[in-house]
Backbone and ligand atoms as CSV (ligand in chain L), in Angstrom:
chain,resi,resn,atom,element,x,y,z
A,1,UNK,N,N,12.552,30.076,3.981
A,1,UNK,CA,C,11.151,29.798,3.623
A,1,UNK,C,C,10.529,28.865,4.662
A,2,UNK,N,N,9.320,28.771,4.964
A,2,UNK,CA,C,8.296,28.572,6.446
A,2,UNK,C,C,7.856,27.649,5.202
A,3,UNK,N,N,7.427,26.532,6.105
A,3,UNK,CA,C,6.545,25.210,5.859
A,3,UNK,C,C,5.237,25.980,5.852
A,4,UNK,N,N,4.250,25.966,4.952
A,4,UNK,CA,C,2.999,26.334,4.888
A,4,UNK,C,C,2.297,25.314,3.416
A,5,UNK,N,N,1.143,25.989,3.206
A,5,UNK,CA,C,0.114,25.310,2.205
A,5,UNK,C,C,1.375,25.462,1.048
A,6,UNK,N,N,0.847,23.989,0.435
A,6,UNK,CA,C,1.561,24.358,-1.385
A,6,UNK,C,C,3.257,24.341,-1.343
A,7,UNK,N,N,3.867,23.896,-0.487
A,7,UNK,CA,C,5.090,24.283,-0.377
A,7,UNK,C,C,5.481,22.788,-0.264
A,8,UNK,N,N,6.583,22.313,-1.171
A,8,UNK,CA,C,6.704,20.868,-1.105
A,8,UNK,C,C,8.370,20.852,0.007
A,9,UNK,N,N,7.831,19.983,0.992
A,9,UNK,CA,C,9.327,19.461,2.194
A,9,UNK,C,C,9.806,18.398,1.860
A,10,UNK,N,N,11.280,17.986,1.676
A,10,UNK,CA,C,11.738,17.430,1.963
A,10,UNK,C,C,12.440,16.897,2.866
A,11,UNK,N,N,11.907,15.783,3.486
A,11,UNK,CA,C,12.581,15.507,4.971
A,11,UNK,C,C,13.159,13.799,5.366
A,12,UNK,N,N,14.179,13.575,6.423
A,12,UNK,CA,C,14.316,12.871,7.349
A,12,UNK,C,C,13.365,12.350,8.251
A,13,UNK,N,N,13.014,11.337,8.306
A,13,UNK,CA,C,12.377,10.873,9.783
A,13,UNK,C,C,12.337,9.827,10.393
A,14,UNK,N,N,12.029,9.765,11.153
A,14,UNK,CA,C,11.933,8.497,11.966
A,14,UNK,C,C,10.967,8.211,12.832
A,15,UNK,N,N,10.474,7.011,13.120
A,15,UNK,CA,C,8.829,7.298,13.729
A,15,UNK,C,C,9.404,5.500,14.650
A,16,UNK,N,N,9.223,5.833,16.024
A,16,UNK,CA,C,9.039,5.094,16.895
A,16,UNK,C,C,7.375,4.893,17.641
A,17,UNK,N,N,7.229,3.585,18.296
A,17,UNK,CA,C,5.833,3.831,18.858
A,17,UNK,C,C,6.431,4.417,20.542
A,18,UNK,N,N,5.032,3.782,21.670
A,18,UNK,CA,C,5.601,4.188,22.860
A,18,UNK,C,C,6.119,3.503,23.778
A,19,UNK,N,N,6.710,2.577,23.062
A,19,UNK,CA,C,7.901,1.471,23.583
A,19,UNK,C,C,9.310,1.883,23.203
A,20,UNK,N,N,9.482,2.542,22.181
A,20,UNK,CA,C,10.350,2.835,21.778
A,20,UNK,C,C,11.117,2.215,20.536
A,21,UNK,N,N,10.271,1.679,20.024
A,21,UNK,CA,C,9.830,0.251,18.844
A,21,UNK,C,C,10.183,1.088,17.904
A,22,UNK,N,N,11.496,1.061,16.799
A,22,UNK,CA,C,11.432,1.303,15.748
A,22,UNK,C,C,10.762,1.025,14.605
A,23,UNK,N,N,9.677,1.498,14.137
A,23,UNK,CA,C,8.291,1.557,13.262
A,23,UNK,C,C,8.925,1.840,11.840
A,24,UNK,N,N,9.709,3.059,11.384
A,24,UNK,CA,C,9.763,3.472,10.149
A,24,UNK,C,C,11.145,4.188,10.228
A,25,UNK,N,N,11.660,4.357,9.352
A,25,UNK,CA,C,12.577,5.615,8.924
A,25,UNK,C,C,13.170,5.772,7.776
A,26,UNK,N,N,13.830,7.163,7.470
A,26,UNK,CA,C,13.302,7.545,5.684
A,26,UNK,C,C,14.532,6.872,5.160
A,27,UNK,N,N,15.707,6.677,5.734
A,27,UNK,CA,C,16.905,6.582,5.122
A,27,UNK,C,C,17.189,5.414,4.251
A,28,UNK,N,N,16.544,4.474,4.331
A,28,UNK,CA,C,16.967,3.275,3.019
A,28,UNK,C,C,16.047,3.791,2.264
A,29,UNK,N,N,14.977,4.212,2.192
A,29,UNK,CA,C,14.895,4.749,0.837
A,29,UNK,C,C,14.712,6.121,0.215
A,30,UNK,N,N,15.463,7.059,0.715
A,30,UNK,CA,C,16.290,8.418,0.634
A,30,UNK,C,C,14.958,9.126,1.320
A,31,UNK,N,N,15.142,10.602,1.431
A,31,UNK,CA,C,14.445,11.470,2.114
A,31,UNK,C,C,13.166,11.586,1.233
A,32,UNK,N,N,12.160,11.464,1.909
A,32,UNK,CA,C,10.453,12.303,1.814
A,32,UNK,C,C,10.119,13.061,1.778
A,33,UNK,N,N,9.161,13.405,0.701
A,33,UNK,CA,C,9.023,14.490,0.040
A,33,UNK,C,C,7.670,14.862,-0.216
A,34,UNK,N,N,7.109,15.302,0.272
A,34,UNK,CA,C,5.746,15.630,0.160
A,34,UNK,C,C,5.071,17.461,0.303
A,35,UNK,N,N,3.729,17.522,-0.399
A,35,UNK,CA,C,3.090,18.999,-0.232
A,35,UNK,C,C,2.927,19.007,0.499
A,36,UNK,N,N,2.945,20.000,1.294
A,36,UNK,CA,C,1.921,20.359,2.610
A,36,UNK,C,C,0.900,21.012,2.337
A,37,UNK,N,N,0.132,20.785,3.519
A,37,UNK,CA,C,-1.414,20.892,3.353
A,37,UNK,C,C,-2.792,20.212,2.438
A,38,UNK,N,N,-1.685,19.365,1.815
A,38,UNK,CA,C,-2.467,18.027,1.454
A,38,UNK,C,C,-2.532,16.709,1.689
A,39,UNK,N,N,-2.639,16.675,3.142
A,39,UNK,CA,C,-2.902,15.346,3.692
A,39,UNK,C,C,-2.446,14.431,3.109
A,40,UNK,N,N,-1.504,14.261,2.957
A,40,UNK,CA,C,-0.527,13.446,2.759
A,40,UNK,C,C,0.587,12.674,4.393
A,41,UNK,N,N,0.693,13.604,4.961
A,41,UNK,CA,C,1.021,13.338,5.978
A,41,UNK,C,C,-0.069,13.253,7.097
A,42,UNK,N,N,0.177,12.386,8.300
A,42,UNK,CA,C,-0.776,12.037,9.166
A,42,UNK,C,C,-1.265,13.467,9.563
A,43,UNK,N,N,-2.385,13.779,10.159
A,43,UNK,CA,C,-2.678,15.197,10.646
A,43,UNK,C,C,-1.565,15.921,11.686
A,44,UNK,N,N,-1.315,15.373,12.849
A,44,UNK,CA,C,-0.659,15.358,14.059
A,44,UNK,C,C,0.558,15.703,13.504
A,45,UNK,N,N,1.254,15.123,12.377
A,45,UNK,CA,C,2.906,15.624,11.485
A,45,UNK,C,C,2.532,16.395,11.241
A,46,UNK,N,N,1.765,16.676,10.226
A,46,UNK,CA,C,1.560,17.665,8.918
A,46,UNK,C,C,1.104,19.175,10.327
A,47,UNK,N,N,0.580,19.162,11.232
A,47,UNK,CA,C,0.516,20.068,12.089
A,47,UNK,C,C,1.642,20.520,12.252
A,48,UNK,N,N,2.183,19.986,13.282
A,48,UNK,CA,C,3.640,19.697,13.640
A,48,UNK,C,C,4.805,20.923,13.066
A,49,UNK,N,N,4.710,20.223,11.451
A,49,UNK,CA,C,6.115,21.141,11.104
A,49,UNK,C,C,5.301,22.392,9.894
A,50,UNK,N,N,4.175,22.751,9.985
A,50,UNK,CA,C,3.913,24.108,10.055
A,50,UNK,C,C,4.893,25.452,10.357
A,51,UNK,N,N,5.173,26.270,9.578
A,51,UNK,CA,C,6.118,27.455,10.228
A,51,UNK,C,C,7.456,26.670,10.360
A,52,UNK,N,N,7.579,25.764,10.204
A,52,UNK,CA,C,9.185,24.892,10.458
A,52,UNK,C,C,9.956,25.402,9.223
A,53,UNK,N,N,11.366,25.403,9.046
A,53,UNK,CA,C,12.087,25.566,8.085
A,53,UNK,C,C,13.264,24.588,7.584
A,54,UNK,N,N,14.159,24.753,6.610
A,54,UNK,CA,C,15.201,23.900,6.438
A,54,UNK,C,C,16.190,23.769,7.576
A,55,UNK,N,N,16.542,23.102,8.353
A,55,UNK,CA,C,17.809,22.779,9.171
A,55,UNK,C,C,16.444,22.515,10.095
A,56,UNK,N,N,15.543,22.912,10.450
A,56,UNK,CA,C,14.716,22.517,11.691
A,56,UNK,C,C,14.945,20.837,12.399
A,57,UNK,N,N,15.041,20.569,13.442
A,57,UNK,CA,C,14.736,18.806,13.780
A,57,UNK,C,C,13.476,19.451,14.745
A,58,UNK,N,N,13.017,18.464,14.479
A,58,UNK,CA,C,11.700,18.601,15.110
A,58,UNK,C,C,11.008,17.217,15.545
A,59,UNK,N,N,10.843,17.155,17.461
A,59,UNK,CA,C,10.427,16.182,17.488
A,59,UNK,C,C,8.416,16.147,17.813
A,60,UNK,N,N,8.011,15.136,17.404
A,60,UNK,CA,C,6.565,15.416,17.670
A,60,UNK,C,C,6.307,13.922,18.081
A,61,UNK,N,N,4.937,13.966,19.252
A,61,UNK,CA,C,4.175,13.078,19.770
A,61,UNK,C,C,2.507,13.190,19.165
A,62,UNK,N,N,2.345,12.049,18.707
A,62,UNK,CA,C,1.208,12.012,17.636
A,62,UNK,C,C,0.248,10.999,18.274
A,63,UNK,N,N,-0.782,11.832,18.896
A,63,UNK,CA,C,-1.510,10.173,19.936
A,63,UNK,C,C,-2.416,9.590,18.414
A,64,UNK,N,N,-3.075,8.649,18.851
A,64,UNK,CA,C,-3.952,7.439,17.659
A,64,UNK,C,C,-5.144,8.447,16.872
A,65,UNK,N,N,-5.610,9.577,17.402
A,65,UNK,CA,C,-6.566,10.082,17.022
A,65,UNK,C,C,-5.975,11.405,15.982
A,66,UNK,N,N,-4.816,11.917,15.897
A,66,UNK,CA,C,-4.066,12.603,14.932
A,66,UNK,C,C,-2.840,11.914,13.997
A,67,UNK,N,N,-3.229,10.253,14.650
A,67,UNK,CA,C,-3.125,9.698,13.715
A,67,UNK,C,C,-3.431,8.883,13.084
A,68,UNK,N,N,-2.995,7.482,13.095
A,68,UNK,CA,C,-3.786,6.060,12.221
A,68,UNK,C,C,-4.845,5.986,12.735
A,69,UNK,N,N,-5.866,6.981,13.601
A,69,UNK,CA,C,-7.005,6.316,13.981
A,69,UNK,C,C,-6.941,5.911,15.071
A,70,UNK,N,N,-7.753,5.237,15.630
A,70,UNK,CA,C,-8.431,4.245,16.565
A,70,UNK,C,C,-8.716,3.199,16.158
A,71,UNK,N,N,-8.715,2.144,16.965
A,71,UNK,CA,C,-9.069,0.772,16.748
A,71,UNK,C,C,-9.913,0.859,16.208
A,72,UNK,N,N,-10.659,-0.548,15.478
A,72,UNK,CA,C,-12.075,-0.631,15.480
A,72,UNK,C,C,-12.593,-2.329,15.516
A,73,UNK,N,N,-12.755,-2.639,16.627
A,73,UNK,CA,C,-13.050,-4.214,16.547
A,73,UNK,C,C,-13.412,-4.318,15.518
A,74,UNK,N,N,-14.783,-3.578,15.218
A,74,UNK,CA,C,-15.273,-4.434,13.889
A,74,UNK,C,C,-14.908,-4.761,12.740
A,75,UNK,N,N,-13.854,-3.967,12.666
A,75,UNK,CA,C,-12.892,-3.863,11.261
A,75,UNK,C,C,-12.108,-5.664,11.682
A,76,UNK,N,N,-12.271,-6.360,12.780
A,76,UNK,CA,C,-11.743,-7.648,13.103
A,76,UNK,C,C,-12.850,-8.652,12.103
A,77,UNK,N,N,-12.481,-9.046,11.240
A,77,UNK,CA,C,-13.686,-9.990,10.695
A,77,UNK,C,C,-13.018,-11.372,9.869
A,78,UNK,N,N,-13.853,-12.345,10.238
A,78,UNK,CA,C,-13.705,-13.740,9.806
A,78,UNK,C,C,-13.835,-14.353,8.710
A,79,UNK,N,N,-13.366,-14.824,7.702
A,79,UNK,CA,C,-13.708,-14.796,6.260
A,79,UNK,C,C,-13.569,-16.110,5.975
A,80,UNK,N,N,-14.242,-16.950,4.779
A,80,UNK,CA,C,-13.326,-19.063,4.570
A,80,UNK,C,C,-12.351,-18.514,3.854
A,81,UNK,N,N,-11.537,-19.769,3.664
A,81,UNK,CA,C,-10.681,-19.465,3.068
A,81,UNK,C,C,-11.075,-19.534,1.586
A,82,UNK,N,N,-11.916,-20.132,1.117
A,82,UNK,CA,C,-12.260,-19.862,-0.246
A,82,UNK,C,C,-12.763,-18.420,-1.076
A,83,UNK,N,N,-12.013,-17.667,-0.073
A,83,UNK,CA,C,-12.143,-16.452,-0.785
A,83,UNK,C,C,-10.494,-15.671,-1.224
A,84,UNK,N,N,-10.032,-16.651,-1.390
A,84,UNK,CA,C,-8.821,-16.063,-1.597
A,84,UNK,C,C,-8.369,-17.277,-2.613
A,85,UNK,N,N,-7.393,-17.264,-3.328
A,85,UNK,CA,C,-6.870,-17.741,-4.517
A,85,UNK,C,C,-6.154,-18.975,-4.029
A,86,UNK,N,N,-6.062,-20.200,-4.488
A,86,UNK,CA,C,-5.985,-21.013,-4.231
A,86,UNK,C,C,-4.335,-21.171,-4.143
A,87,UNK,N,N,-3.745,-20.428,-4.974
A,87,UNK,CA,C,-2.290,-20.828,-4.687
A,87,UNK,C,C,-1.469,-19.517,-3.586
A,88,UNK,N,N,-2.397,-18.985,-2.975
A,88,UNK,CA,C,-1.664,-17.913,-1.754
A,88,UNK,C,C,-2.022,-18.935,-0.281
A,89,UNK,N,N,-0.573,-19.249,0.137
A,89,UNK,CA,C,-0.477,-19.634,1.036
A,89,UNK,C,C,-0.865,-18.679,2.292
A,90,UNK,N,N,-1.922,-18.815,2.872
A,90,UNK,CA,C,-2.467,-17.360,4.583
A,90,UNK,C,C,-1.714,-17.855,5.711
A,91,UNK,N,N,-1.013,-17.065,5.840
A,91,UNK,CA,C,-0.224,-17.269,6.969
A,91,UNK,C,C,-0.535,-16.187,8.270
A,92,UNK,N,N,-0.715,-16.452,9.554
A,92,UNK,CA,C,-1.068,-15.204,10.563
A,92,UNK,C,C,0.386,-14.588,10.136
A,93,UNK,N,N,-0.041,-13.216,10.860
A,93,UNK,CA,C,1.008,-12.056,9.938
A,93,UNK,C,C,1.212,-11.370,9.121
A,94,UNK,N,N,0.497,-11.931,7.806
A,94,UNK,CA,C,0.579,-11.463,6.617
A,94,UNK,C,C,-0.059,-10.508,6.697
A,95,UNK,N,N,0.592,-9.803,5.804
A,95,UNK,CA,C,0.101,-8.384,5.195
A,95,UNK,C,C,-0.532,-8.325,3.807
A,96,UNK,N,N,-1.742,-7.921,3.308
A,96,UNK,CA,C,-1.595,-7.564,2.069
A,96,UNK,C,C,-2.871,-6.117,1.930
A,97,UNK,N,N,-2.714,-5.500,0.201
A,97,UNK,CA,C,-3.702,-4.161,-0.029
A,97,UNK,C,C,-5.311,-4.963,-0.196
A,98,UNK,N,N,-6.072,-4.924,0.258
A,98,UNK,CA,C,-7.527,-4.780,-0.809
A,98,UNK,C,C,-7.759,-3.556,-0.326
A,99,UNK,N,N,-9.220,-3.740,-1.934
A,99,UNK,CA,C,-9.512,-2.248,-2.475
A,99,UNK,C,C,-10.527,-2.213,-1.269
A,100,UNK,N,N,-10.590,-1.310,-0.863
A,100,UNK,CA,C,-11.930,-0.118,-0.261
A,100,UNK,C,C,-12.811,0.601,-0.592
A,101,UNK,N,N,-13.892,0.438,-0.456
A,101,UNK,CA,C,-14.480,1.498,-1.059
A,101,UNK,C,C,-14.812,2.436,-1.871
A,102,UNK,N,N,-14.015,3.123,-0.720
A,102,UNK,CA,C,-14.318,4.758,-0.464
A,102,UNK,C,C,-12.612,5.501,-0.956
A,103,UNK,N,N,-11.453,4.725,0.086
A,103,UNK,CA,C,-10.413,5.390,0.421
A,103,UNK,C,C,-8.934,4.830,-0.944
A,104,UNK,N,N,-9.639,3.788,-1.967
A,104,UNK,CA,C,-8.889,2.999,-2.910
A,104,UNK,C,C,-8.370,1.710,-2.100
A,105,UNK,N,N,-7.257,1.573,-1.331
A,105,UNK,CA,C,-6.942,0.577,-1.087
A,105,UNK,C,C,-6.648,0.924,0.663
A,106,UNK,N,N,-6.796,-0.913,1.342
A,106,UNK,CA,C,-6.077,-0.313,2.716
A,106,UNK,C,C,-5.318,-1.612,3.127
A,107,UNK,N,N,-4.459,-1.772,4.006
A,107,UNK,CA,C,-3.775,-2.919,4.944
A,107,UNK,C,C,-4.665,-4.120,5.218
A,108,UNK,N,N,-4.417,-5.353,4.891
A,108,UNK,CA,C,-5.245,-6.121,6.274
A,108,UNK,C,C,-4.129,-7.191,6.287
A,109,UNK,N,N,-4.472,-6.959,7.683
A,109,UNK,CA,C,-3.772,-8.538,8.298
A,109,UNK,C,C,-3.999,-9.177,8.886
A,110,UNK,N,N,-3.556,-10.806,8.681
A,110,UNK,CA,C,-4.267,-12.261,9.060
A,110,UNK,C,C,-3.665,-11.936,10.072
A,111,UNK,N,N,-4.754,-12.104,11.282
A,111,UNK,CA,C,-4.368,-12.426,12.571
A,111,UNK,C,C,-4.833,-13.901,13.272
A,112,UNK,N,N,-5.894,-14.537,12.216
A,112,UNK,CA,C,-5.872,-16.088,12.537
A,112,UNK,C,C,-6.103,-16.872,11.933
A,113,UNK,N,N,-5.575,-17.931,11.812
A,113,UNK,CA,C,-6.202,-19.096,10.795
A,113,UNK,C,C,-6.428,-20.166,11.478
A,114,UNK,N,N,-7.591,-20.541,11.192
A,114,UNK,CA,C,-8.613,-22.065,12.318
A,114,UNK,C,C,-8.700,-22.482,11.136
A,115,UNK,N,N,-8.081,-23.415,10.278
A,115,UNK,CA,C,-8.884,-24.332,9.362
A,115,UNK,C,C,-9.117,-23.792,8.347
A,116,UNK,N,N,-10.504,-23.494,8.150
A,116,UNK,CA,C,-11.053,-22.477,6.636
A,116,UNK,C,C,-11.494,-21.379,7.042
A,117,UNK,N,N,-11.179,-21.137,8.522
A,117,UNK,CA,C,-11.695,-20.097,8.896
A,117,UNK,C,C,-10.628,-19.130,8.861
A,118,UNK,N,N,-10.483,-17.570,8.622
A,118,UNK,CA,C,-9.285,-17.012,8.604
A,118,UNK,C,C,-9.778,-15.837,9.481
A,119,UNK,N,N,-9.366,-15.074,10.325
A,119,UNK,CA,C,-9.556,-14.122,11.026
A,119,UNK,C,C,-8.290,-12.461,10.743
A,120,UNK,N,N,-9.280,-11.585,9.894
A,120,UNK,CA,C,-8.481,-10.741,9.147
A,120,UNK,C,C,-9.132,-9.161,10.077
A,121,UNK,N,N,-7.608,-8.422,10.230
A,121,UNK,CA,C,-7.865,-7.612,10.460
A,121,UNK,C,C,-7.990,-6.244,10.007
A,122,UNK,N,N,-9.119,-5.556,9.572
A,122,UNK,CA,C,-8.756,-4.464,8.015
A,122,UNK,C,C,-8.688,-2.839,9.153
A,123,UNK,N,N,-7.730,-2.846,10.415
A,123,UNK,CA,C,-7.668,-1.671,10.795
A,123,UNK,C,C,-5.524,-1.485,10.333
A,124,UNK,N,N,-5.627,-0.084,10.448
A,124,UNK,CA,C,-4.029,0.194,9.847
A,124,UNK,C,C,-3.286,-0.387,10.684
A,125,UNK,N,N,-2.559,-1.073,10.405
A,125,UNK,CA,C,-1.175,-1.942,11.462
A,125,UNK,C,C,-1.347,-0.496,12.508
A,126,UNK,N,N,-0.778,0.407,12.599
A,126,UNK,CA,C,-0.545,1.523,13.157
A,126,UNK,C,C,-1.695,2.223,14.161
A,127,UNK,N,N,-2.628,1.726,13.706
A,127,UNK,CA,C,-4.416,2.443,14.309
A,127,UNK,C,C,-3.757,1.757,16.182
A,128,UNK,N,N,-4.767,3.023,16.585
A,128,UNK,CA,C,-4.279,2.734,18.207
A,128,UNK,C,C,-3.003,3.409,18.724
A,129,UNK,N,N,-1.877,3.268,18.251
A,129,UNK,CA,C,-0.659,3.443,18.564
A,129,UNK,C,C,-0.156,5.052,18.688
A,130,UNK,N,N,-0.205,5.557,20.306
A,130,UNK,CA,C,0.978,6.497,19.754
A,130,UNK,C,C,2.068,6.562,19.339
A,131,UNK,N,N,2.846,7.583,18.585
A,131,UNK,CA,C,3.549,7.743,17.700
A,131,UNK,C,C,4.528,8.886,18.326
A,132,UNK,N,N,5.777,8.791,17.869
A,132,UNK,CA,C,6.815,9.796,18.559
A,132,UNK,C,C,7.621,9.722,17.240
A,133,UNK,N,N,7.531,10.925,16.514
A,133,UNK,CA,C,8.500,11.168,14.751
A,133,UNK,C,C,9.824,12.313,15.613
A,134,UNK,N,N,11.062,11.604,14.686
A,134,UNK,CA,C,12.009,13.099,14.884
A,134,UNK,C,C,12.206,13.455,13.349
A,135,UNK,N,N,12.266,14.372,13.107
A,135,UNK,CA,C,12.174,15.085,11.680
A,135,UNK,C,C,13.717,15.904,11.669
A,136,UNK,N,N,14.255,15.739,10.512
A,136,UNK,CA,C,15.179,16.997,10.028
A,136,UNK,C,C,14.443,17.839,8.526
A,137,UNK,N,N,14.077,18.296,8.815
A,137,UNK,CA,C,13.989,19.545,7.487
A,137,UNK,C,C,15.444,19.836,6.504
A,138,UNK,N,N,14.784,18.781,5.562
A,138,UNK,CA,C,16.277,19.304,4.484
A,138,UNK,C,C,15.918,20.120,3.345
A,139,UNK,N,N,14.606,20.429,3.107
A,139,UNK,CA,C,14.480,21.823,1.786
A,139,UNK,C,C,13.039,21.647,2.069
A,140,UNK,N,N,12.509,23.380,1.786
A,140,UNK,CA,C,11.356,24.047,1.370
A,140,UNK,C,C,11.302,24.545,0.497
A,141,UNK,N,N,10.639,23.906,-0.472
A,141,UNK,CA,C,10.506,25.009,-1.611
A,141,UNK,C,C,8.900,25.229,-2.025
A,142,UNK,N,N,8.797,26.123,-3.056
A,142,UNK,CA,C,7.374,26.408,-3.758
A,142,UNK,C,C,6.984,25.107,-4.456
A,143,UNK,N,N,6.109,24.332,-4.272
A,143,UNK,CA,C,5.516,23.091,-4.967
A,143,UNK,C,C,5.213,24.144,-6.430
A,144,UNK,N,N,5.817,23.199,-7.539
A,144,UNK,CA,C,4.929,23.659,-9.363
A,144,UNK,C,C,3.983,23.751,-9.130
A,145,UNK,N,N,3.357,24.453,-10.603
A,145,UNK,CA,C,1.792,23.990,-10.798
A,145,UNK,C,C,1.466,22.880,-11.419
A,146,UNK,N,N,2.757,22.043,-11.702
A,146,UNK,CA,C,2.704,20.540,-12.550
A,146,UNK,C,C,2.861,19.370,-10.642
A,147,UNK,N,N,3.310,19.929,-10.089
A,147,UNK,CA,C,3.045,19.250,-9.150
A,147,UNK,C,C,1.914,19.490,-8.401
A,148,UNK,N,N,1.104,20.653,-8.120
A,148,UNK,CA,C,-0.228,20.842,-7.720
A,148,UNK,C,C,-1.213,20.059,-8.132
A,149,UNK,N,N,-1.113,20.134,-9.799
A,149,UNK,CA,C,-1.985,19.436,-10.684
A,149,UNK,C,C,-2.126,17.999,-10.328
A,150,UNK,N,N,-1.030,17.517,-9.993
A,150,UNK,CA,C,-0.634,16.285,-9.835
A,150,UNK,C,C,-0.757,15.630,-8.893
A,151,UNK,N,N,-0.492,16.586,-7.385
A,151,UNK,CA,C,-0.998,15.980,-6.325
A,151,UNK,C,C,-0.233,15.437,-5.919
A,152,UNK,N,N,1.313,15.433,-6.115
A,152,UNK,CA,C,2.433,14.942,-5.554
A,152,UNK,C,C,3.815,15.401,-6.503
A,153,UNK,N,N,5.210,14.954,-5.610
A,153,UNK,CA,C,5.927,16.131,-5.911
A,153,UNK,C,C,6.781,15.348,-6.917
A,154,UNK,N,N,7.483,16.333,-7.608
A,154,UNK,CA,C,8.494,15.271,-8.740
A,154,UNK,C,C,10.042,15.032,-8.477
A,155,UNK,N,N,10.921,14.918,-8.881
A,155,UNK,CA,C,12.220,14.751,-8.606
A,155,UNK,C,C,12.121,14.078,-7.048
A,156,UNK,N,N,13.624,14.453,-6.495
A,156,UNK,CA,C,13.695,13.109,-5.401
A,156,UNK,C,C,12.673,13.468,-4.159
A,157,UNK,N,N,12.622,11.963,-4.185
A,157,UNK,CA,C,12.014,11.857,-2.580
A,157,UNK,C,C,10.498,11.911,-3.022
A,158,UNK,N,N,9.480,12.140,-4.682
A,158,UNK,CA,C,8.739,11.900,-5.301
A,158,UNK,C,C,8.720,10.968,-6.647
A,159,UNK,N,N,7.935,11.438,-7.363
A,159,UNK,CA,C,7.378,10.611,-8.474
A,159,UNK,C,C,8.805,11.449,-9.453
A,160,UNK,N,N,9.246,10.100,-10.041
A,160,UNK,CA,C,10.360,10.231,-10.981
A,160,UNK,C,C,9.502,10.407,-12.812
A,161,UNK,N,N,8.775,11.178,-13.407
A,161,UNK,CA,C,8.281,11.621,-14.547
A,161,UNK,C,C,8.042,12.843,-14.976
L,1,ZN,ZN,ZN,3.340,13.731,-11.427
């Protein structure tokens, strides 16, 4: 069975940038599992292993624009610190979700703290960066219609209900 629309993969991967910077990989927390053709995966992947099958490795180069984006200075913005809860210590580095909009939630991270001034950055850690994934294909199957409905897949490597 061929990777196409509606068909849920389970896979291996590993995603370096173009340093050779280990970024991600699936194995501490077992293989990934997702539909295809519902953007779920970055565009540039989800292209990628199209027509691919089980046993496939597959390596792909994913520049910033098929994937996290592009920068966006402006997404660089300065905030006091009295907008944040009095007992969270801001440390540069930190990571945390606020809500968005549009998209539910996204990344930002402190990239400075002057005083009360905090300098937060709300683009994806990842935005900018090409990307180099190696993939193993470990099963294709037909996604349910309880997983269609749902919008993500059940048993491993998904939602356990
Ligand atoms: Zn579900």
């Amino acid at each position: 069975m061929q990777i196409s629309e509606q068909k849920v993969v389970t896979m291996n991967y590993e995603v370096v940038d173009s340093q050779g910077q280990l970024i991600d990989r699936s194995e501490e927390g077992g293989p990934l599992a997702y539909i295809h053709g519902t953007g779920q995966l970055i565009p540039g992947l989800e292209t990628a292993l199209e027509g691919r099958g089980k046993g496939d490795k597959v390596a792909v180069d994913v520049a910033p624009e098929q994937g996290y984006g592009k920068r966006d200075e402006e997404g660089v913005q300065t905030v006091t610190r009295n907008q944040f809860d009095d007992s969270v210590e801001i440390k540069v580095d930190m990571q945390f979700e606020a809500q968005d909009d549009d998209e539910g939630h996204q990344i930002v991270t402190v990239v400075a703290v002057d005083g009360e001034n905090i300098t937060l950055d709300t683009n994806h850690p990842l935005a900018g960066k090409a990307l180099h994934f190696e993939v193993e294909i470990l099963e294709v199957r037909d996604a349910s219609a309880e997983e269609l409905s749902h919008g993500h897949v059940h048993g491993p490597g998904g939602h356990d209900h």
